[in-house]
N, C-alpha and C positions, 0 to 999 in steps of 0.2 A: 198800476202795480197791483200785482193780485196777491190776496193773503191767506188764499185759500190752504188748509191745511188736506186736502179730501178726507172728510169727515164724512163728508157727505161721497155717496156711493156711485162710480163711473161705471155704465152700464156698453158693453158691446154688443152689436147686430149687423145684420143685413145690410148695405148700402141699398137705398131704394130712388127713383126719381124723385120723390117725394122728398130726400136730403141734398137736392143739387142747389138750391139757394141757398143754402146753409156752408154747403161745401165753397161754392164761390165766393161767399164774403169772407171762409178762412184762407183758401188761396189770393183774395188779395190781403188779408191779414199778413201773410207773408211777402205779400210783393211779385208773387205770379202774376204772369200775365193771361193766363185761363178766364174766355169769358164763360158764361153758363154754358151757353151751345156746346162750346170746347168740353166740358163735363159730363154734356147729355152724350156726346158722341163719345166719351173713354168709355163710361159707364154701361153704356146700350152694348160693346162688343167685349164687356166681361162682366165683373162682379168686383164686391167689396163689402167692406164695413166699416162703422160708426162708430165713435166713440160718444159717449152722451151724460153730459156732468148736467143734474138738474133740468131736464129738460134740451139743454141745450148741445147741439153738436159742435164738438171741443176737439177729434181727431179723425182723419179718412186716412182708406186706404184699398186699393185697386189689385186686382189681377187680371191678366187675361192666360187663356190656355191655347194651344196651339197643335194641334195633331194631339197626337197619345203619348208623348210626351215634350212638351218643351212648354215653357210659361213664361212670362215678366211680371214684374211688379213694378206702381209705381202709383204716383200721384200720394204720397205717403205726407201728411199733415196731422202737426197736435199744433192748438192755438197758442200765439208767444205765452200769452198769460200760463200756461197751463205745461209749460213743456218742462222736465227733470221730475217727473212722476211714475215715470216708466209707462206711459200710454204709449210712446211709438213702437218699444217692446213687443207690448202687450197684440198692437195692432200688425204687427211682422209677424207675430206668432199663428193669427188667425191666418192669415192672408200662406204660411207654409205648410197650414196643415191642409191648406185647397191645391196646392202644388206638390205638396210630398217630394215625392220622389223623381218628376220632371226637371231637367235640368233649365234651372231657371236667372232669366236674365233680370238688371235692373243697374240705373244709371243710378251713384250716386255723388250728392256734397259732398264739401271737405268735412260736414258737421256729421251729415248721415254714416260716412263709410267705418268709422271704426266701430259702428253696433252692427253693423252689415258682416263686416270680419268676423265676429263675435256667434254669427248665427251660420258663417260657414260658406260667405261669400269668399271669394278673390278675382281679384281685379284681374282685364286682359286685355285692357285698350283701352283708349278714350276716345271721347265725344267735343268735335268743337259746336259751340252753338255762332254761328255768321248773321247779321241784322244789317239791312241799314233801308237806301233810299236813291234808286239809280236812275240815271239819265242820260241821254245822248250817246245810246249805245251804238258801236258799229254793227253794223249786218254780220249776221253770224255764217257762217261756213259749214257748212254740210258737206260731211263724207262722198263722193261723188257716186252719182245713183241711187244716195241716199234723200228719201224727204218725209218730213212733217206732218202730223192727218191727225186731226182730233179721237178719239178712244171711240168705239162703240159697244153694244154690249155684247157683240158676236167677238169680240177681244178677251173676255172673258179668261176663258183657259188659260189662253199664252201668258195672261198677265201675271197667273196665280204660279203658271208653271216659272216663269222667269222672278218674280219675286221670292218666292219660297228656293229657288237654287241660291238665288243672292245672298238672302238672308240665312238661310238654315234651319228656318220658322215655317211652319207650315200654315199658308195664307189664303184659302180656299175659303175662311171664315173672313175674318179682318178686310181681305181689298173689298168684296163685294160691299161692305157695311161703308168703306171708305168711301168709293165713289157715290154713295147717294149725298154725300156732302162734299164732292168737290170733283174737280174739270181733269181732265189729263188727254195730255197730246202721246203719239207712240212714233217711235222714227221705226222706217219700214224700207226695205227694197226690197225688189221682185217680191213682193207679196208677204214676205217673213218680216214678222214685229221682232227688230233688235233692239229695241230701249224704250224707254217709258216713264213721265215724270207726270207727278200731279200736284194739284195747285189746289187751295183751298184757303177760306177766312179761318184764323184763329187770333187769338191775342189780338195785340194790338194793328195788327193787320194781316197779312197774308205769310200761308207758311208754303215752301215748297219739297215734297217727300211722299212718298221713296221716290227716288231717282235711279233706275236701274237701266245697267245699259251692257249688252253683250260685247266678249272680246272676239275681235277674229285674227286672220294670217293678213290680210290688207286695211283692215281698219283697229284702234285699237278705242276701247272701250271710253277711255277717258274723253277725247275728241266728241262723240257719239254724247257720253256723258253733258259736255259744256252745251252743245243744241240744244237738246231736254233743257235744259239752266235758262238760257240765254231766252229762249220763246218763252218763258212766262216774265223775266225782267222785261222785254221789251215789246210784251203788249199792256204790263203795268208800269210804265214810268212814271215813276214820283208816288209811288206807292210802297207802302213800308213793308219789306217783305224780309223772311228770316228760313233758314236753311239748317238742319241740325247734320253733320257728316260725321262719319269717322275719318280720324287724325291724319290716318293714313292714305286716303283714298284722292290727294292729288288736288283737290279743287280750290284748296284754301287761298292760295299764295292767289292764283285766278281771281277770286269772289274778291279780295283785297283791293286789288286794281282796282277793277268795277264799283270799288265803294262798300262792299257788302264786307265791315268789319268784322273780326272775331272779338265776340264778348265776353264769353267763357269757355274753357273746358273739363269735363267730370269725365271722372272712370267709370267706366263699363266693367260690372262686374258678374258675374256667374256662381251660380252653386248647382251640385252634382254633375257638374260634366267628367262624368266618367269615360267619355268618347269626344272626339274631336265636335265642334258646332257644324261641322260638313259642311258649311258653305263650299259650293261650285266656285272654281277660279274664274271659268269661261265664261260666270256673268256675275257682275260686279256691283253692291250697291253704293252709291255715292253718296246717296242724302236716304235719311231713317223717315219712319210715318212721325212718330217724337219720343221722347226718348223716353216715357211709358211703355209703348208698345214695339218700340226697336222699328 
């Protein structure tokens, strides 16, 4: 129990590599499942800051940028001991004067959202988070003249162009940094990449996202979607794997089935969208990178 009155003076800065141990023993302070890696990788594709009572780091806090305008924030932590001081405030306030006026995204708790409203969020969707642990999968079904081919780096483009349609986010920075830390299959016919999912360690085991997959007049996206899903459940079975989607995007009821339950859902929320997010209809994301970086 802390009985700290801050008398003593809490100092804000830079998030540096140099606060990622400090950072991961506060994200398990709260029961994240973030290992370091997971830290080094939010951190390496944006920025942040620190909060520092006495030497020691007591609150973090992340952004990343996205084209010339669009941002997220996230990975937002003050330590239990330490929290109804206005650190998380104080740390949201830094973190919107590096985003200003980009319309900016971020997932949040039932604890976080009403200081979120407060600085001029509003909610416009939710987030389920799916976990679990699969086995004895059927052979999964592919669109016909559709098939499966590991990503190479001459995929590049297409990836950034169908990701960034999906999302609305401009991802020419973010995938490239993604894939040095994780695998991704592309479903293709005649030569054209129409989906795309990637596989990586985080947490407590493996996470799968984005999952993007094109709609057309003879195939419809979602079907396209389950393949991308299904090839990394069933070259990892018995291996703990977790999916973060939006609500709406069809696969839940699916993932269910197969075992992969739903453990939570947070809202999605926005500030300064003064214009629509643009997401493309014609390509659809199913599964997010995490719910930091959308």
């Amino acid at each position: 129990m802390s009985t700290s009155n801050h008398t003593m003076p809490i100092f804000y800065r830079a998030f540096t590599p140099d606060d990622i141990d400090a950072a991961h023993a506060l994200s398990i302070a709260v029961r994240w499942p973030h290992r370091a890696e997971d830290w080094r990788f939010a951190l390496g594709a944006g920025g942040g800051f620190v909060a520092i009572l006495n030497g020691a780091v007591i609150g973090t806090a992340l952004y990343w940028k996205y084209g010339a305008d669009r941002a997220s924030l996230g990975m937002v932590i003050v330590s239990p001991e330490q929290q109804g001081y206005g650190i998380g405030r104080k740390l949201m306030a830094l973190l919107l004067e590096q985003t200003a006026e980009r319309i900016t995204l971020l997932h949040a708790t039932t604890a976080g959202k009403p200081l979120y409203e407060k600085l001029g969020f509003e909610t416009f969707g939710a987030t389920e988070q799916h976990q679990g642990t699969v086995s004895d999968l059927a052979q999964a079904s592919l669109p016909p003249g559709e098939q499966l081919r590991p990503l190479d780096a001459s995929d590049m483009p297409r990836l950034i162009e169908l990701a960034s349609r999906a999302s609305g986010l401009d991802r020419s920075a973010v995938l490239p940094a993604l894939l040095n830390v994780a695998q991704g299959i592309g479903l293709e016919r005649d030569g054209e990449l129409l989906g795309f999912s990637i596989f990586r360690r985080f947490g407590r085991g493996y996470v799968i996202g984005p999952v993007v997959a094109v709609e057309s007049d003879d195939h419809d996206s979602l079907s396209r979607a389950k393949a991308l899903v299904h090839h990394w459940l069933a070259t990892n079975e018995g291996a703990f794997v977790r999916i973060d989607m939006p609500t709406e995007c069809g696969l839940g009821g699916w993932l269910g089935e197969l075992g992969m339950s739903r453990v939570d859902t947070v809202a999605k929320m926005v500030r300064n969208a003064r214009t629509s997010l643009a997401a493309d209809p014609g390509v659809k994301q199913f599964s997010i990178i995490n719910q930091a970086m959308y």
